[in-house]
C-alpha positions as CSV (number, residue, x, y, z in Angstrom):
1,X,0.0,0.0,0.0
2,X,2.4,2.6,0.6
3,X,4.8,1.6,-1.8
4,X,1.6,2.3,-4.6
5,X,0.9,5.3,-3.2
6,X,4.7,6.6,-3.4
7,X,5.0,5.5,-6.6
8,X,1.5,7.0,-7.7
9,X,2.9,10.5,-6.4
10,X,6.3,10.2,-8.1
11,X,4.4,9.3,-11.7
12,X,2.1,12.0,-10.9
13,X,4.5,14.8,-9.9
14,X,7.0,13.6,-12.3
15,X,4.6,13.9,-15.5
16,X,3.5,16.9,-14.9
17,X,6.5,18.7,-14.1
18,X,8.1,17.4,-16.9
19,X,4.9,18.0,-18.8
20,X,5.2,21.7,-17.4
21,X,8.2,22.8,-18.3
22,X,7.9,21.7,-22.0
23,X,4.4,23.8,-21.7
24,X,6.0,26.6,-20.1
25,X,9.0,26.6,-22.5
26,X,6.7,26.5,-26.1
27,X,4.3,28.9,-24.3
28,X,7.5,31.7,-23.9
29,X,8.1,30.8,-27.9
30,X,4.6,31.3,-28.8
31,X,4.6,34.9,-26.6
32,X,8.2,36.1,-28.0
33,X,6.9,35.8,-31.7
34,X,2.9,36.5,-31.5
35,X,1.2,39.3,-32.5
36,X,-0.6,41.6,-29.4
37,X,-5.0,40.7,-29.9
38,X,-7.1,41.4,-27.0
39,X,-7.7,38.1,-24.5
40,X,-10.0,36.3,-24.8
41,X,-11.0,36.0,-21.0
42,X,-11.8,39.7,-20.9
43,X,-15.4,39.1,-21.6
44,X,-17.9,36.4,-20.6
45,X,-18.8,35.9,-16.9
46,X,-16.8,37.2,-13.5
47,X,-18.4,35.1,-11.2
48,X,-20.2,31.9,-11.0
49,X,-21.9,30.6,-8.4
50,X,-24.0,26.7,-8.1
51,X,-23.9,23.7,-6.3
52,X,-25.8,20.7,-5.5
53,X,-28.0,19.6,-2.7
54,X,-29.2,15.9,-2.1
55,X,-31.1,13.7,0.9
56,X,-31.4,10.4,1.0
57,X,-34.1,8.2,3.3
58,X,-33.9,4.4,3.9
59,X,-35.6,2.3,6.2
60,X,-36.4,-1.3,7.3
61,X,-38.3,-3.5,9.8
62,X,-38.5,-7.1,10.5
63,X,-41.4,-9.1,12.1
64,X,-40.8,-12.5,13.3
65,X,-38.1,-12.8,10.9
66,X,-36.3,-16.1,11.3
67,X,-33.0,-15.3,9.7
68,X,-32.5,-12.6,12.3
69,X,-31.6,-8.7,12.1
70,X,-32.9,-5.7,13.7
71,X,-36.6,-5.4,14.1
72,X,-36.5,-1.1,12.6
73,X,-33.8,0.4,11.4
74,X,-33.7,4.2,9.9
75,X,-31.2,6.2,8.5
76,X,-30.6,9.5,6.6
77,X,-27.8,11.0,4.8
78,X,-27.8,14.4,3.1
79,X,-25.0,16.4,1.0
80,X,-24.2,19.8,-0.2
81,X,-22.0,21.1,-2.3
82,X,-21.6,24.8,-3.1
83,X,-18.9,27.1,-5.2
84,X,-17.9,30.5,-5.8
85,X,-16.1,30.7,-8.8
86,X,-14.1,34.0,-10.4
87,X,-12.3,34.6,-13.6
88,X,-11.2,37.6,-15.3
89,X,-8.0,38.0,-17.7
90,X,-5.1,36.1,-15.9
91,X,-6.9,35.6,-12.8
92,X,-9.2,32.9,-11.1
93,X,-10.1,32.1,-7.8
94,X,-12.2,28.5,-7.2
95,X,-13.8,28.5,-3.6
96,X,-16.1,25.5,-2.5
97,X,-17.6,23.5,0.6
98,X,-18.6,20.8,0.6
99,X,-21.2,19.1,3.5
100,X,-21.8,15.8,4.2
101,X,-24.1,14.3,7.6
102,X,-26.0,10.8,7.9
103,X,-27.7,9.5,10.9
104,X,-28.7,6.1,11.5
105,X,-31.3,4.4,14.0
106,X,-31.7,0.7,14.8
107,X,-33.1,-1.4,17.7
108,X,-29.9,-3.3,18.6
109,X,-27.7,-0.9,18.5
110,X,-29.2,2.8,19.0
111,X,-28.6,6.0,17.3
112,X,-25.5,7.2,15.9
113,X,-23.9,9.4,12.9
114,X,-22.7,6.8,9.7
115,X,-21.7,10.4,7.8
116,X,-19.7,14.0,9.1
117,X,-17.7,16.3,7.1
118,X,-17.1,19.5,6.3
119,X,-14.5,20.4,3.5
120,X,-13.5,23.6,2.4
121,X,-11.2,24.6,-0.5
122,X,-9.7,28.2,-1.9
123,X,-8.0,28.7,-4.8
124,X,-6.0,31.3,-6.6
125,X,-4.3,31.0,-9.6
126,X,-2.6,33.3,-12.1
127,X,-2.2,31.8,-15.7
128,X,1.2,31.2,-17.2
129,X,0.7,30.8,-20.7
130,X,-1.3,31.2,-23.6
131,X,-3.1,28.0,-23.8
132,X,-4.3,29.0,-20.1
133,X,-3.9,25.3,-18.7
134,X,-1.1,25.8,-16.5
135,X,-1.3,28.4,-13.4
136,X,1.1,29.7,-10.7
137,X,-1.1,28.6,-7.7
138,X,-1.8,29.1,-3.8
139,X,-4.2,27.0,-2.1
140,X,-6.3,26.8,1.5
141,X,-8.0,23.4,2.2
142,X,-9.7,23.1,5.6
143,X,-11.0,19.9,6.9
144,X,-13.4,18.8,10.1
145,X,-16.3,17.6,11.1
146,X,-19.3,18.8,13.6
147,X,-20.2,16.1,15.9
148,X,-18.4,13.9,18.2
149,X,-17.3,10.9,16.9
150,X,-17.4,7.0,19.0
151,X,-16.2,3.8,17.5
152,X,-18.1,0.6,18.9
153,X,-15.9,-2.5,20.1
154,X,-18.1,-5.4,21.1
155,X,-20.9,-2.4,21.3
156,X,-19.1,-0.7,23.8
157,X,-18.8,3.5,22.1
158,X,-15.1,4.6,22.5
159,X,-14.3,8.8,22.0
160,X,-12.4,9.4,19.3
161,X,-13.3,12.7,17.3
162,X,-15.4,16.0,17.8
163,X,-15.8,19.5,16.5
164,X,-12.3,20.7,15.6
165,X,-11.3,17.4,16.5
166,X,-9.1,16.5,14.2
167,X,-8.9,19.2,12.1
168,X,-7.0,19.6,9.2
169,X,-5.4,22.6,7.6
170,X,-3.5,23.1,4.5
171,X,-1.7,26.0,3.1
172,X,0.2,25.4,-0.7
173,X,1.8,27.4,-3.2
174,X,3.0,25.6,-6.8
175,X,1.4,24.9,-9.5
176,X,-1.9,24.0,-11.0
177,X,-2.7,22.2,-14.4
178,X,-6.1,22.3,-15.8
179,X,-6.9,21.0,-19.4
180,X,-10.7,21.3,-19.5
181,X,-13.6,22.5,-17.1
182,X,-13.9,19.5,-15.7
183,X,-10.6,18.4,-14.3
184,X,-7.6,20.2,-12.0
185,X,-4.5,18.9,-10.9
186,X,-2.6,21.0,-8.0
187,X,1.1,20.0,-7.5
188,X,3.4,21.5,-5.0
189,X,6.9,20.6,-3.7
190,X,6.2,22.6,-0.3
191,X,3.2,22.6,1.8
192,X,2.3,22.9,5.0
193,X,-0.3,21.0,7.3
194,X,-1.8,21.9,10.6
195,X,-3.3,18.9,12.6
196,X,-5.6,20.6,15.2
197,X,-7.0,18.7,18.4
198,X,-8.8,20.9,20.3
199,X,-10.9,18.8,22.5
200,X,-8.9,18.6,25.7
201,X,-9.9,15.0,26.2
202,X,-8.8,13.7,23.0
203,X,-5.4,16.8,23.1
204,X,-4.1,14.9,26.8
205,X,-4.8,11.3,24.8
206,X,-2.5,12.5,21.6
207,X,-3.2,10.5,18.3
208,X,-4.0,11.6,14.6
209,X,-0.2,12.4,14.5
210,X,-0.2,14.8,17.6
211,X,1.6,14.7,20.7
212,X,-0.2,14.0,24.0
213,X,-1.5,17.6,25.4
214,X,0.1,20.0,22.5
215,X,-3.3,20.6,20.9
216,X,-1.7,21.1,17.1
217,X,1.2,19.6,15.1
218,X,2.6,20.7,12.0
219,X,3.9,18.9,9.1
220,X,5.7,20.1,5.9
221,X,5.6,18.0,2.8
222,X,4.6,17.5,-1.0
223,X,0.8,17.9,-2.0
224,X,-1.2,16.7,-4.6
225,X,-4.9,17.4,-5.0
226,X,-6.9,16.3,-8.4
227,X,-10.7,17.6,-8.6
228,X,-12.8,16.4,-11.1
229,X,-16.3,16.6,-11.8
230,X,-18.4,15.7,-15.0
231,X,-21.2,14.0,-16.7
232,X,-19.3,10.8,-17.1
233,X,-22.5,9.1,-18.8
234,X,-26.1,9.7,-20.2
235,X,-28.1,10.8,-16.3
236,X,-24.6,9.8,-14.4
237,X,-21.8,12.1,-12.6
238,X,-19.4,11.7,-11.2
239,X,-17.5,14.4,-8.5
240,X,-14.5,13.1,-7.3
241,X,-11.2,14.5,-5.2
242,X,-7.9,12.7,-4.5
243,X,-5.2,14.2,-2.2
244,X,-1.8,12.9,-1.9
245,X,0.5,14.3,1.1
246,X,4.2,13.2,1.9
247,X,5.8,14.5,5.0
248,X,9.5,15.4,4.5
249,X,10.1,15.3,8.1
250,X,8.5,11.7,9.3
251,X,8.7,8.4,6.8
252,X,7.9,10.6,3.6
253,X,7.9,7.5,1.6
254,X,4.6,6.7,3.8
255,X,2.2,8.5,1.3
256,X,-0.8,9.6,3.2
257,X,-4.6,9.3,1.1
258,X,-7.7,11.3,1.3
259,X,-10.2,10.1,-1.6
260,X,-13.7,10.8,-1.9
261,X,-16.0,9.8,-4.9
262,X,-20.0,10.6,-5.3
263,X,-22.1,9.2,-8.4
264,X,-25.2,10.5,-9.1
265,X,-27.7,8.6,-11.1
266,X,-30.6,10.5,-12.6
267,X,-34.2,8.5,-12.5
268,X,-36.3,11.9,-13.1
269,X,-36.6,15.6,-12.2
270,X,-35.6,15.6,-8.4
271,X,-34.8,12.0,-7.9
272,X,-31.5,10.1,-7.8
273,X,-29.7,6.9,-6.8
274,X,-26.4,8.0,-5.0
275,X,-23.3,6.2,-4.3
276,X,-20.6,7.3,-2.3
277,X,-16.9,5.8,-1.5
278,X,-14.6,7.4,0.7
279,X,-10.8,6.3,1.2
280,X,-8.7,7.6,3.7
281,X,-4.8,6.4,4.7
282,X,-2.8,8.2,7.4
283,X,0.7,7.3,8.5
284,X,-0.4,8.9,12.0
285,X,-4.1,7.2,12.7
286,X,-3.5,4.3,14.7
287,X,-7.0,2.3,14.0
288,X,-8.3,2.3,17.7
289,X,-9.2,-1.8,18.9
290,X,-7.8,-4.6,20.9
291,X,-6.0,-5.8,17.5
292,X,-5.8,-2.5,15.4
293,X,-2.5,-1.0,16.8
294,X,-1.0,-0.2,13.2
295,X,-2.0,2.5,10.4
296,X,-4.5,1.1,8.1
297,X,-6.5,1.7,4.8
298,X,-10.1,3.0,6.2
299,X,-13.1,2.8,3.5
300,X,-16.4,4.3,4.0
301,X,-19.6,3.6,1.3
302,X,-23.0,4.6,1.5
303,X,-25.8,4.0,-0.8
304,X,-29.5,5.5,-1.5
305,X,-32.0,6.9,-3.4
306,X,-33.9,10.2,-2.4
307,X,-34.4,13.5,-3.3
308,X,-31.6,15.5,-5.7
309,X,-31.9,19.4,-6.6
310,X,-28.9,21.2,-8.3
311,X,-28.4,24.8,-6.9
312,X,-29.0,26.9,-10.0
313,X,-25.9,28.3,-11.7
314,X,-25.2,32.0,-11.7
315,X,-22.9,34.2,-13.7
316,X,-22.2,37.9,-13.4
């Protein structure tokens, strides 16, 4: 696993710097010899704003059922996504959130979250060539959740995350490749991550990388974030995000992974069949359990169909 996920980064960063400075090298040709003709970008929209709202309802009940299995069980996930988006000549600036919370209700075990996470990216870029693919980019990521967290051993709920609790912060500067609407790649040799703990509890206990009672830890490394969001099929998209973080000063080789994925697929107007399948592999978590003393890959799916409503698209 974390020999893939070294060698996925060095293709990656490799390629595309490569890649980049053969771009950036034709794109000072093309601008040495060409003609001065008014940008393109200068006219069309300045800001575009959307997004996408979903909620999805499932539920089940049993009577006298002789294979077994909880007599009601109810559970409900909902997601948001919304952007801010701004272009004009050289410039752009890409701002989204993105909201995720499920809860889920059964007779044998109780209630409990299945689903919590905020996520919060800002982007600016400034265009390097011609072609306007490649950008000179700084980036803000912010990552939590809003309720606390308990993992169940043998149905007994151990503490393990809250508001704040981790929290993760990320602030980039390199460069970011984007060869249609639909997909961007950010690279960057030097990058900085905050780890936060700030419930005192879980800040004395240490874990998620930092130390018993310091509250925060911070980590420099490489980062690599790809976006990408289309139509992928006839009433199917796909929105996925894949981060890639090395940290120069612990086991860089140790490639940690934060992977979402959401497909939507379209039965009418407002309705949808969703699928969601999170990945997520940190160097620092040691999976909590009598047996689960070691880093691990942790996977999270969820499944439904409910209601679906894009967030109409503005320009100015």
């Amino acid at each position: 696993m974390r020999i893939f996920f070294l060698w996925l980064t060095l293709l990656l960063t490799t390629g595309f710097i490569v890649r980049g400075q053969d771009n950036v090298v034709q794109a000072l040709k093309r601008e040495i010899n060409r003609t001065i003709k008014k940008d393109n970008d200068t006219t069309g929209w300045k800001w575009k704003r959307g997004g996408l709202f979903s909620f999805n309802l499932a539920q089940g009940s049993l009577s006298n059922w002789a294979a077994g299995g909880d007599n009601f069980s109810l559970s409900a996930n909902g997601y948001m996504n919304y952007f801010i988006l701004y272009k004009q000549k050289r410039h752009f600036w890409d701002n989204s959130v993105d909201i995720n919370l499920g809860y889920i209700q059964s007779t044998s075990l109780g209630s409990r979250k299945n689903d919590d996470r905020i996520d919060y990216l800002s982007k600016y870029g400034y265009k390097m060539d011609s072609s306007g693919k490649w950008y000179v980019s700084t980036l803000i990521n912010f990552r939590s959740q809003f309720f606390d967290g308990y993992t169940f051993n043998n149905n007994i709920p151990t503490f393990t995350s809250s508001l704040l609790s981790p929290a993760y912060i990320i602030l980039s500067a390199g460069f970011d490749y984007k060869p249609d609407p639909y997909l961007s790649v950010f690279i960057s040799p030097l990058t900085s991550r905050w780890i936060v703990l700030a419930n005192k509890a879980l800040s004395d206990r240490g874990g998620y990388g930092v130390p018993p009672g310091a509250g925060s830890f911070n980590q420099i490394g490489a980062f690599v974030t790809l976006n990408y969001s289309n139509e992928i099929a006839k009433n199917i998209t796909y929105k996925g995000k894949m981060d890639l973080f090395s940290n120069y000063q612990n086991s860089p080789q140790n490639v940690d992974l934060f992977m979402t994925n959401l497909f939507s697929f379209k039965i009418n107007k407002f309705f949808s069949a969703t699928y969601s399948l999170d990945l997520i592999y940190d160097d620092d978590v040691r999976l909590f359990g009598p047996t689960k003393k070691s880093p691990g890959l942790q996977t999270k799916s969820l499944i439904g169909i409910g209601f679906l409503k894009p967030i109409n698209t503005k320009k100015s």
